[in-house]
Structure formats: structure tokens, C-alpha cells
MIDRENBA-643790 format. One record per residue (C-alpha): residue in one letter; x, y, z. Coordinates in steps of 0.001 Angstrom, whole numbers, plus 500000, padded with zeros to 6 digits. Example, Ala and Ser with C-alpha at 12.3 -4.5 7.8 and 13.67 -1.06 7.14 Angstrom:
2
A512300495500507800 S513670498940507140 
END
This chain:
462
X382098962143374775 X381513964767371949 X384790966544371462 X384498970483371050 X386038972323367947 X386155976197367311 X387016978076364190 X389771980823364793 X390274983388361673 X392853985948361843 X392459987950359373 X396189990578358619 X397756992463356096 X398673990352353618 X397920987334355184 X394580985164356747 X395308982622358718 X392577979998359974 X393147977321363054 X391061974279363901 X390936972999367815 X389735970320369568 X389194970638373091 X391867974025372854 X394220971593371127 X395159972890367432 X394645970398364968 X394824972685361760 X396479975488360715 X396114977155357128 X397950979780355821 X396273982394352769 X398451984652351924 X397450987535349481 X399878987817347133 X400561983753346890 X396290982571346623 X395399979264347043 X393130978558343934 X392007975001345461 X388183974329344564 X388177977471341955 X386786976721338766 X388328978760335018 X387654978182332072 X390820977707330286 X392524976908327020 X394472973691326042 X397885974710325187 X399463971263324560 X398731967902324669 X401190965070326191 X400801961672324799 X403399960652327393 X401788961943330511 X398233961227328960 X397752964996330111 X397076968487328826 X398382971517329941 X395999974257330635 X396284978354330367 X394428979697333017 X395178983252332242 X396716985793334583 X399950983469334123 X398181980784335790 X399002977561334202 X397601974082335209 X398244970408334785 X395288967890333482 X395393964581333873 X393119963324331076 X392092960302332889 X389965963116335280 X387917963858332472 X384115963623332920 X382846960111332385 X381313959727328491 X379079956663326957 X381458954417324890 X384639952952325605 X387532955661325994 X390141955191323647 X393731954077324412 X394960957621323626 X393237959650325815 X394521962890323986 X391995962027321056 X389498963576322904 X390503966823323213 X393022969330321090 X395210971778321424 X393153975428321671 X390364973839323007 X388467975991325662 X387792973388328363 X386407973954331616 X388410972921335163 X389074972843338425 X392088973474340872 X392839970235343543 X395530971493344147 X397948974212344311 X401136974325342543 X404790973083344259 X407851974890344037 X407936975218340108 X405243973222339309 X402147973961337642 X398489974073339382 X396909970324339542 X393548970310337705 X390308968094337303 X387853968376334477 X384820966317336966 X384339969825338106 X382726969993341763 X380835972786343862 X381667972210347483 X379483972789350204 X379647971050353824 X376547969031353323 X376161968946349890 X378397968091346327 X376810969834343310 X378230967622339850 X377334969715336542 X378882966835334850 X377521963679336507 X374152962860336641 X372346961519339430 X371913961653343769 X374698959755345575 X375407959388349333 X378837959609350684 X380213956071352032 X381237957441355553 X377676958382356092 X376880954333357354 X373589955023359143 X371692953244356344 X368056954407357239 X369479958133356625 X371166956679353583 X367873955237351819 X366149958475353135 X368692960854351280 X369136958736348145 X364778959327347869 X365299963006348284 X368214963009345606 X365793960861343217 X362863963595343904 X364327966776343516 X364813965819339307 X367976967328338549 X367916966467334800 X371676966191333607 X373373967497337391 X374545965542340061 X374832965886343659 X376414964141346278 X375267964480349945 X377626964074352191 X377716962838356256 X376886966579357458 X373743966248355569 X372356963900357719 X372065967042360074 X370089969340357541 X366546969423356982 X365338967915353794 X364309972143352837 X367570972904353675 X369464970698351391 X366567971627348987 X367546975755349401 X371456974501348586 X370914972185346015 X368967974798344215 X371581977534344514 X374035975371342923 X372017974673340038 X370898978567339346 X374636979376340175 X375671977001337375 X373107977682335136 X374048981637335101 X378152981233334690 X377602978862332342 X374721980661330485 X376722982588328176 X379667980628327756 X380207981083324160 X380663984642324857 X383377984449327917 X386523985624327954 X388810982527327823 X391122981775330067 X389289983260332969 X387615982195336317 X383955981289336658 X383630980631340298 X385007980178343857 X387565982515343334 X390584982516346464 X388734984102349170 X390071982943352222 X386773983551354347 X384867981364351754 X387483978845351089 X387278978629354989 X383850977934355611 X383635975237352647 X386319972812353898 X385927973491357632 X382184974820358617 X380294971731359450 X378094971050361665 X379950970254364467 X381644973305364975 X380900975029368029 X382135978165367028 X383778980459364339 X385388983468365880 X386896986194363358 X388853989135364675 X387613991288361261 X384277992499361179 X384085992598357187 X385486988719357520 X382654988133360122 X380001989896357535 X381052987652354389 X381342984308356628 X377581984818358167 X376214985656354776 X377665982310353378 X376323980211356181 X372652982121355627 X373049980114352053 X374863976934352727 X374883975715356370 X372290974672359392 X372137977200362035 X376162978010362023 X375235982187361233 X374448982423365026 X378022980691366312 X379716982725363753 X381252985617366425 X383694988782366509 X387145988622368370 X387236992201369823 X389760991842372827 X393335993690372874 X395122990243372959 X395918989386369181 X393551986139368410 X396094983267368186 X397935984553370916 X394542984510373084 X394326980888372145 X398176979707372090 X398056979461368596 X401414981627367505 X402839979296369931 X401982976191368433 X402602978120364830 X406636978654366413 X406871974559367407 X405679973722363529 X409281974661362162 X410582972415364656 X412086969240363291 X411395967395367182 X408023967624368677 X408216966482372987 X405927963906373921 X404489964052377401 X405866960783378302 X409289962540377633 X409961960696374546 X409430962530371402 X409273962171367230 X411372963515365029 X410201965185361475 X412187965319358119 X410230966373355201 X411829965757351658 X410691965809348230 X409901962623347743 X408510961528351730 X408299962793355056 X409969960541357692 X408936960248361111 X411172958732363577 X410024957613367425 X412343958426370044 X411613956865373735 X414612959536374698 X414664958719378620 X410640958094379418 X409127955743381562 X406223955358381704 X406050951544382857 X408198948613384719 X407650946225381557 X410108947377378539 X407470945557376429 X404196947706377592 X406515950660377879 X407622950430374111 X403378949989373215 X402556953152375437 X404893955332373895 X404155953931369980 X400324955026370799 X401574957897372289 X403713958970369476 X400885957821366982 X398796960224368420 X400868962755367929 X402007961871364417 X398444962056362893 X397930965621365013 X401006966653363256 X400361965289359669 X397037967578359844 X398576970578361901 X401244970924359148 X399218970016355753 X402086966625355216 X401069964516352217 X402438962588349830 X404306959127351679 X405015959488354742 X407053956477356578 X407185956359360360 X409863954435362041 X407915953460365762 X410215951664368452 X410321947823367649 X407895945615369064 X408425941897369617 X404646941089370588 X402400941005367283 X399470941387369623 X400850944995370473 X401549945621366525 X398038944607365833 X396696946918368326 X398722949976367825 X397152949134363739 X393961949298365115 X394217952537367227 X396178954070363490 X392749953113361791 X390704955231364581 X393310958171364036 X393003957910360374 X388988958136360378 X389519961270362150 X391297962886359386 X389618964869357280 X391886964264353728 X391856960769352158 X394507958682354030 X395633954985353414 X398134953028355686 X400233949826354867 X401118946931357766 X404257947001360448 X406991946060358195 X409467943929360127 X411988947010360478 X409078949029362636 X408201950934359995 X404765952318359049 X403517953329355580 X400979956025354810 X400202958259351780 X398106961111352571 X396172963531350095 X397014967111350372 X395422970068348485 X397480972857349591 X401581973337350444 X402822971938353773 X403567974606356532 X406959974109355904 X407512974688352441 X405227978243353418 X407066978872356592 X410879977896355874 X413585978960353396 X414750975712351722 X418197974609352825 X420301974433349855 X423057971423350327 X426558972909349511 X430197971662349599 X431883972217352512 X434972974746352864 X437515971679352573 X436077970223349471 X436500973379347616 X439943974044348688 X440736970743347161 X438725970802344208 X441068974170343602 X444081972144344446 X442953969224341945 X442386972032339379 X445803974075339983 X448035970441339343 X446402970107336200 X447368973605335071 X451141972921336773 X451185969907334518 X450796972137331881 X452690974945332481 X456001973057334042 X457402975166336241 X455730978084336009 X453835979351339686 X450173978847340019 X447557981583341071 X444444980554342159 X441398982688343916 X440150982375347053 X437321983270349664 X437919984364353183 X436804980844354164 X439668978825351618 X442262981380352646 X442365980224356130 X441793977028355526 X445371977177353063 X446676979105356075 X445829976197358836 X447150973364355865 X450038974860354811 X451574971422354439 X449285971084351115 X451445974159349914 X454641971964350092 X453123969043348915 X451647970798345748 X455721972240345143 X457284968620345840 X455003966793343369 X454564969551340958 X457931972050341200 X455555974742340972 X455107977281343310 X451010977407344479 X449592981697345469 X446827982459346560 X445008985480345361 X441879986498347892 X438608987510346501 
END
């Protein structure tokens, strides 16, 4: 049963924001925000600043105090073996031409590729690697010999072009039209080059409409609906260019009801900061996103939703995986993400709850690899992301602080030392609202602190 997913753009002030639904069931939310662009996909030509023989990297001035990070291993492929030092084959001023994958963390810079890609649903356009490939989830291999022909017949010289699984739903003139735009497109940034202002962009700047319709229009979108008719305008005239037939689903919101509330959308936006998502079952999973992983934890909470314990713990783990993967995609999670599912004695139900995480997975449309049930119950994943997590958007970063006792103590620590010094002299130290009462509720530290040190301890409030 084909499964039915919409497009919903909301475009603000100061803000676009873009959900994906299946069946009315959100499944991705994006956030562009106008004065914090994501530059993913957008291609500058920038200048090599310095060269790290460490990281086997360069760092990249993108101008408008843009600043990226190169891996040097992404560099296009070359005849010859590459040498040890990858940093021999560039320098420091170089101009160099690259590409955001993605955008920059907290403090960090933007992440950058020099196999620089144009991105269309059906189609990959390579400047820098020759020849017609055929994407690997594309397995219908009559359609794959059939492509790989076209590729070979449409002599593309020194390009490259990838056709991916929507292109098996494009005529052959069609993926003709867009494999031709590419190459004029590229041919006419590129024609001058000598002459451009470095660092600069070149192309796919951060328009959230186009940046949109790129990642998300495929074919099997039912519908796009925009509530801006200028957004509407600019998302039809892309899909004249680069997609089959999707200009006539592309449609205006024009009710009085704001878009996403229309479509339950702010509501699901409001459960995203939530750390525990409800299952229907009545269980639920718990989310904790750090730097370095996001851990999900299964909780069967007081469900039941069968008489065997055993079944019941298998229901609820598929359950809960089905929910986890929605999640992963609904807030943009990446990195390694480690989820802790109830424990399950039969290894028939771990190998079948492995085989329903491989459906989920193919679902997804980011790269996504999975280890095995450890013994614990644990599951490991590490998931590609291009842009920041909802979270790190949405939320104000808790910063961890002491506590109102471990100051007071730290202060008493800090006023002995100076009693030690100054024998019998009285000690002044400062203190907060907070400390004050805290002293006040303690007062048997006060005595203490005049037993052991025969100084008198005041307190002087801020």
C-alpha cells in the first residue's frame, strides 16, 4: 500500500520552516532561519588559509566570515598514486573550489568537500568525475542497464552524472533537459573563473524554497503546499527545470488557520523539546542528546499489550523502534546514537526486531548504519546529518553548575586557608542571596570554622 507524503512550507519573518508527512504523520521538520542560513549543497570558491598536516585538512575562507573545514582526503580523484602527505597537493593561498555538507556546530567551522556535486532529485551532475553512474538503491536492473546506455550516449566529455532511483520515473528527454542545464550552468560560473572575486559563492546559494525542493521534491510527493505566493512562484519555476510533473501538485495555503497548525504540525514542533515521547502501548522512550551521542532508552512504563512477558517485551521493542527512527528523522539526530530496548531472552525475537530496524533504516533518507543487540540490549547506529538537530536550534544549552552547597564550602575551604594565615584575625568572605541562607540554615559550620580555626568567620552579602 503506497504511503502518501505532502510538502508543508511555512514561509515567516525571519524564519521558513518545511514539514514532511506520511499519511498526516510528520516525519521531517527543517528549520531555515534568515539570519542563521544553512549553506548545505552551496558551492564558493574559496581561498586556502592553512594547511594541517595533522588533520590532513585545509582550512578554507569562504568570505563574508564564512570559514570551512576540508578534509583533503575529499579531494577529487587524480591519475597517480596520492602521496602520503596529502597537503602536497595543495598550498596555502590557493583559490580552490568547494562545497558545504554540512553546516557548522556550536563553534565549529562549516564541513566542506572538494568532489563538488549539483543536486537534483533524479539526477547528480559531477564537474569533477567523469562518466554515467546509477545509484545502488535503484535494484531494478533492466532500468539500471537502460540508464547506464543513456549516461554513455549523452557524451559528457570530462562531467559526470549520477542518476539516481527517482530517475527511473523521468523520461529519457527529461533527464536529457536536466542533465543539460547542469552542464550550461557549470560551464557559465565557471567560464570566467580567473576573473572571480575569491572567496565568494558560485551557486546554490541558502534559499530555503530551493534547498527544499532539492532534498525533498521527488516523485512521490503528492503534494507541496506553500502558504507564500512568491515561495509558491520560485518552487513551480524550479520544478518546470528539474522535476516530472510536480509544477501542477505544487499549491497555495490560503485559509485563516496558520499552515502547521491546520496540519498539527506546531504541535508536534512543541513534543520535539520533549526529552519522553508516549508510545501508544503506554510505554514510551526517553531522549538525551549529548555531544558525543544521543541515547535512547525504552521504557515499558505500565503497558500491556499481551499475557506473555516475552511477546509483550517484542511488541513494545518494535513499537518503540518505530518510533525511534520517526524521531531520529523528525529531529535531524546524527552522529552515534545508542538505544537501550527492554532485554530479550529469545534470540529469535532479537533477530526479528534486527530485521524490522533494517526495513526502518531503508526508509530513511540520510546514510544510516546499525551494529547487532549487544548482550546489555543495546543498539548501535551512526547516522549522517547535514544540518543541526532541532534541539541544538530550538533549546538554550543547559550549562552544568555547582550547586549552592558546594560553593558555600569551597568559600569555607578558602576562608581556613586565609585563618591559617592570619591567626586570629576574623575572616570576611562574600556572599550571594543563595550562600547567605544557606550559612543562615548551617550555622553550626560558623562554630566549627571558630573551634578549629579561633577565628571569627562574617559574611558580607553581595
Amino acid at each position: 500500500m503506497d504511503v502518501r507524503k505532502d510538502i508543508l512550507i511555512n514561509c515567516s519573518v525571519g524564519e521558513t520552516r518545511m514539514a514532511v508527512t506520511e499519511d498526516g504523520l510528520p516525519v521531517e521538520i527543517k528549520l531555515f532561519r534568515d539570519h542563521q542560513p544553512s549553506y548545505v549543497d552551496s558551492i564558493f570558491l574559496g581561498r586556502i588559509t592553512k594547511l594541517s598536516t595533522e588533520f590532513q585538512a585545509a582550512f578554507v575562507d569562504l568570505g563574508n566570515n564564512l570559514s570551512g573545514f576540508l578534509p583533503l582526503k575529499t579531494m577529487p580523484r587524480s591519475p597517480g598514486k596520492k602521496p602520503k602527505d596529502l597537503t602536497a597537493l595543495v598550498q596555502e593561498g590557493q583559490r580552490i573550489i568547494v562545497q558545504v555538507t554540512a553546516d557548522a556546530d556550536q563553534h565549529k567551522s562549516l564541513k566542506l568537500t572538494g568532489r563538488v556535486e549539483l543536486l537534483s532529485p533524479a539526477v547528480v551532475f559531477h564537474p569533477f568525475r567523469a562518466g554515467a553512474y546509477v545509484s545502488s538503491r535503484l535494484k531494478d536492473p533492466n532500468k539500471r542497464e537502460e540508464l547506464k546506455k543513456f549516461g554513455k550516449s549523452l557524451k559528457l566529455d570530462q562531467y559526470g552524472l549520477t542518476f539516481r532511483t527517482d530517475a527511473q520515473h523521468y523520461s529519457l528527454e527529461k533527464l536529457t533537459a536536466v542533465s543539460r542545464h547542469f552542464i550550461l550552468h557549470w560551464q557559465n560560473i565557471t567560464n570566467d573563473l580567473k576573473n572571480q572575486k575569491c572567496p565568494s559563492i558560485l551557486t546554490q546559494p541558502p534559499v530555503p524554497i530551493e534547498q527544499i525542493m532539492r532534498r525533498f521534491a521527488k516523485t512521490d510527493i503528492s503534494n507541496v503546499i506553500i502558504d507564500n505566493a512568491a515561495a509558491v512562484r520560485l518552487a513551480v519555476q524550479w520544478a518546470n527545470v528539474f522535476s516530472a510533473g510536480l509544477a501542477d501538485r505544487i499549491n497555495e495555503y490560503t485559509e485563516k488557520e496558520t499552515l502547521f497548525s491546520r496540519y498539527e504540525i506546531e504541535d508536534e514542533i512543541e513534543q520535539i523539546t520533549a526529552k519522553n515521547v508516549p508510545l501508544a502501548s503506554g510505554a514510551w522512550i526517553t531522549i538525551e542528546e549529548t555531544e558525543a551521542l544521543t541515547a535512547i532508552d525504552v521504557n515499558m512504563g505500565s503497558a500491556q499489550v499481551a499475557n506473555d512477558q516475552q511477546k509483550q517485551i517484542f511488541k513494545i521493542n518494535k513499537e518503540a523502534a518505530r518510533e525511534v527512527f520517526r524521531q531520529l528523522r523528525l529531529r535531524s539526530l546524527g552522529g552515534i546514537v545508542i538505544v537501550d530496548f527492554i532485554d530479550m531472552e529469545d534470540k529469535g525475537d532479537q533477530k526479528s526486531l534486527l530485521h524490522y530496524v533494517d526495513e526502518l533504516i531503508l526508509r530513511d533518507p540520510e546514510p544510516l548504519q546499525r551494529g547487532g543487540i549487544s548482550s546489555f540490549g543495546l543498539l548501535e547506529l551512526t547516522r549522517r546529518t547535514v544540518q543541526n538537530s532541532l534541539n541544538n536550534l530550538m533549546l538554550e544549552k543547559h550549562v552544568l553548575s555547582k550547586n549552592t552547597e558546594s560553593i558555600c564550602l569551597d568559600l569555607l575551604r578558602n576562608a581556613q586557608a586565609e585563618a591559617k594565615n592570619n591567626p586570629g584575625l576574623p575572616v570576611t568572605i562574600k556572599v550571594d542571596s543563595n550562600a547567605k541562607k544557606w550559612f543562615e540554615n548551617n550555622s553550626i559550620v560558623l562554630d566549627s570554622f571558630l573551634k578549629i580555626t579561633g577565628s571569627n568567620l562574617k559574611l558580607d552579602q553581595l
